[in-house]
C-alpha positions as CSV (number, residue, x, y, z in Angstrom):
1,X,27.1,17.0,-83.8
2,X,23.6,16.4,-85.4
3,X,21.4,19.4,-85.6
4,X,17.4,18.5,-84.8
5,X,16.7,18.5,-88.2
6,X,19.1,15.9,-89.0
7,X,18.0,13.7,-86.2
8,X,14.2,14.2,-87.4
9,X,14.4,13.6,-90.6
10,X,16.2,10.4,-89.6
11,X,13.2,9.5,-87.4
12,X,10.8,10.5,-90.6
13,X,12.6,8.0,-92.8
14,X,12.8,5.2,-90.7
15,X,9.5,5.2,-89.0
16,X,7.6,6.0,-92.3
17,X,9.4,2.6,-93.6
18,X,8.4,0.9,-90.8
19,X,5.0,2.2,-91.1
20,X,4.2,1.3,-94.7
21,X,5.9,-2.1,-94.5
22,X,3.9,-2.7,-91.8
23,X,0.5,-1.7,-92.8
24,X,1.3,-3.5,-96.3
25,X,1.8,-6.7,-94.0
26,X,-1.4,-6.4,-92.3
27,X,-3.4,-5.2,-95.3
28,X,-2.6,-8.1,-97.2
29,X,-3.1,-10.9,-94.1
30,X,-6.2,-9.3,-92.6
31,X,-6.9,-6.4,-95.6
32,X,-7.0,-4.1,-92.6
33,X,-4.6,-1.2,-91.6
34,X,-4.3,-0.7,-87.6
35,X,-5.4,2.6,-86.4
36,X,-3.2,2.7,-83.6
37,X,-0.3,2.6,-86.3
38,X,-1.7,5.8,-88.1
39,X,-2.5,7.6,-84.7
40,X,1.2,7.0,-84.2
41,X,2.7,7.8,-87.6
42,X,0.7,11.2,-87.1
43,X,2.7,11.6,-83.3
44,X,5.9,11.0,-84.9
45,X,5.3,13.4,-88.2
46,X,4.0,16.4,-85.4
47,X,6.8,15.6,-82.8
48,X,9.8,15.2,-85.7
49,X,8.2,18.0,-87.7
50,X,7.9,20.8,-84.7
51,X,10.8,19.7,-83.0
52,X,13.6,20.0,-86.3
53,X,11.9,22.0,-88.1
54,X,10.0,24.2,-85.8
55,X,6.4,26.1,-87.1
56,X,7.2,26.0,-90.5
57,X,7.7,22.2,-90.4
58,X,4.5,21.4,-88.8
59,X,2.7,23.9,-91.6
60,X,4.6,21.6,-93.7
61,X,2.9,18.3,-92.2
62,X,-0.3,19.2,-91.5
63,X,-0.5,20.6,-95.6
64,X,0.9,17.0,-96.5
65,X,-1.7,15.2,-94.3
66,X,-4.2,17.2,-96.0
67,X,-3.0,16.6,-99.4
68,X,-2.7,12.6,-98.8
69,X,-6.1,12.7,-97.8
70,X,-7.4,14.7,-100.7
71,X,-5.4,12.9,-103.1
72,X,-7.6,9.4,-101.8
73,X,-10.8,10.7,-100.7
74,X,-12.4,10.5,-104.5
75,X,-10.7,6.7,-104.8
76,X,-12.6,5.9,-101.5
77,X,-15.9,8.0,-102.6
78,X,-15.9,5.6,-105.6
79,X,-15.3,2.7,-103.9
80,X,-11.6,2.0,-104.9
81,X,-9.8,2.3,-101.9
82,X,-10.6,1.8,-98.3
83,X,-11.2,4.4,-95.3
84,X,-7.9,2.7,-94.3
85,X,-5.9,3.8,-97.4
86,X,-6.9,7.2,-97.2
87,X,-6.3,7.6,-93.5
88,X,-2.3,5.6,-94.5
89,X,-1.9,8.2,-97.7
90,X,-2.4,11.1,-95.1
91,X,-0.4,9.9,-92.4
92,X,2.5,9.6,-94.9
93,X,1.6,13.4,-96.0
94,X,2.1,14.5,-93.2
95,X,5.2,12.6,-92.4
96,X,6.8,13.4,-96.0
97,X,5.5,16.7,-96.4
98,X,3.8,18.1,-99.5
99,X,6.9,17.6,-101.7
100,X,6.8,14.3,-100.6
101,X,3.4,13.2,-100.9
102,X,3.0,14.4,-104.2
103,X,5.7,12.3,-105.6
104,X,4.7,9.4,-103.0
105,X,0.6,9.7,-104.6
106,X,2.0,9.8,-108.2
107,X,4.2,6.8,-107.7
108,X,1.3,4.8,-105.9
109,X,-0.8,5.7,-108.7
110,X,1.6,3.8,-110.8
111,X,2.2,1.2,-108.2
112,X,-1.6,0.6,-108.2
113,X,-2.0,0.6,-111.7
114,X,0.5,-2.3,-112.0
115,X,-0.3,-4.1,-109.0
116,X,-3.8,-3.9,-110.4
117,X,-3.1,-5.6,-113.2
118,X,-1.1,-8.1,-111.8
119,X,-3.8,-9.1,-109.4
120,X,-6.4,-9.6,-111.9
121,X,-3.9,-11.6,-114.1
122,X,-3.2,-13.6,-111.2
123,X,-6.7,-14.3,-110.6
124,X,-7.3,-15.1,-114.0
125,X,-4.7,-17.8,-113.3
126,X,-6.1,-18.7,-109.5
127,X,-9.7,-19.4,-112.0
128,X,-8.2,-21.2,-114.5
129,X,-6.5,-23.3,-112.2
130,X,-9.6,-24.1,-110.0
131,X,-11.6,-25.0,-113.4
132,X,-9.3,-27.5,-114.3
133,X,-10.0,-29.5,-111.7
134,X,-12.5,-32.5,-111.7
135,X,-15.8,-31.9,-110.4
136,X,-19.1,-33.6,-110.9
137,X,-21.1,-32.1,-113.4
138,X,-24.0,-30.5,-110.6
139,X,-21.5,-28.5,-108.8
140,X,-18.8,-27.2,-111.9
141,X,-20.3,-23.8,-112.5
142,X,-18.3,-22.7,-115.7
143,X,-19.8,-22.3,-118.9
144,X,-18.3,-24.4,-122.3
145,X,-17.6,-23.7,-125.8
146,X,-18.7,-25.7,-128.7
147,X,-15.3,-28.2,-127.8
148,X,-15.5,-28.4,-123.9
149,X,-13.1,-26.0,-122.9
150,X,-13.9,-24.2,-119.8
151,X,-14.7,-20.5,-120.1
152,X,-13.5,-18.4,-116.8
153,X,-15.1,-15.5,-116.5
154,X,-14.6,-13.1,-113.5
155,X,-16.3,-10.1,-112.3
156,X,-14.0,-7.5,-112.0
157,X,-15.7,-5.3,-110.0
158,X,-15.7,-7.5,-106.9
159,X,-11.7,-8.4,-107.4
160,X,-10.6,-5.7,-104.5
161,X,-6.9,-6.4,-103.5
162,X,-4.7,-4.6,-100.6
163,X,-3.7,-0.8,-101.6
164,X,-1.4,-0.6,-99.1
165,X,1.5,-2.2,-100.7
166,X,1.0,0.0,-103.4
167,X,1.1,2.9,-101.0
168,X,4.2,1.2,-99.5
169,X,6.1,1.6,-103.1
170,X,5.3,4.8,-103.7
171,X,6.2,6.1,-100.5
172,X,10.0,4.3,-101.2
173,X,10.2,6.0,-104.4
174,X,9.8,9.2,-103.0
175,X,11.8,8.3,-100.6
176,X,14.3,7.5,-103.0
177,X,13.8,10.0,-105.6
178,X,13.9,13.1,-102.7
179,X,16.7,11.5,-101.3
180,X,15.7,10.8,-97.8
181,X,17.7,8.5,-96.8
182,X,21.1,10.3,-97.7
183,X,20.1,13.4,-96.3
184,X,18.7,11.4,-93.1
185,X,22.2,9.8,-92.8
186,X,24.3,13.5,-93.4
């Protein structure tokens, strides 16, 4: 037979999964994360918390939703993130735990980092691309070298792209460098 903290650590895997995937999904087609999802990631983390791993496991949760939301807050003061990424970094906090969120910030931090990079690579590209084709000479807005060859310039500070994914692989490292998933399964 299962003991309850078997069966809520199963729960905790799966739904933060679900969660993450899901909010990466919607971040990316409507660069907004639900709050209903969050309200319910923070139900599940309480419930499976309290319920396998009694006092100490809720201690546990509500410390990890406080240290997701720290580890954001100075990203969203600064205008990095979104409200919406800090609010998804704490509800995994609190459904990984502090162990857990620590390695699931670090490895966003990374994830960020590259998906950053990435993104502005790829809009680098998108701008090239759109440069290259014909347009009268009133409406092209690129500047020209000495030989005609389009100059793209971008303003990085307005090139925002969805955090959540990168939130989404962090959390699955963790998950698969803590080992949730073969604990969760026995």
């Amino acid at each position: 037979m299962l003991s309850n903290a078997t069966i809520a650590s199963s729960l905790i895997t799966v739904f933060v999964i679900m969660l993450v995937s899901t909010c990466s999904l919607t971040d990316i087609i409507s660069r907004r994360i639900p709050n209903p999802l969050l309200v319910a990631g923070l139900a599940v983390a309480m419930l499976c918390h309290g319920i396998g791993f009694g006092i100490s496991g809720l201690g546990n949760s509500f410390l990890g939703l406080f240290l997701g939301g720290v580890l954001f807050l100075p990203l969203y003061v600064l205008g990095g993130t979104s409200a919406g990424d800090v609010k998804l970094m704490a509800t995994v906090g609190a459904l990984l735990g502090t162990t857990g969120v620590i390695v699931a910030g670090i490895a966003t931090f990374i994830c960020g980092g590259i998906l950053g990079v990435l993104w502005i690579l790829w809009r680098i590209v998108e701008s090239h691309a759109e440069s290259h084709v014909p347009a009268s000479s009133s409406t092209r807005q690129l500047d020209t070298q000495s030989f005609g060859v389009p100059i793209v310039s971008l303003d990085l500070r307005t090139l925002s792209f969805p955090y959540a994914p990168a939130i989404a692989g962090g959390t699955f490292i963790a998950i698969w460098h803590l080992d949730l998933l073969g604990r969760a399964t026995g």
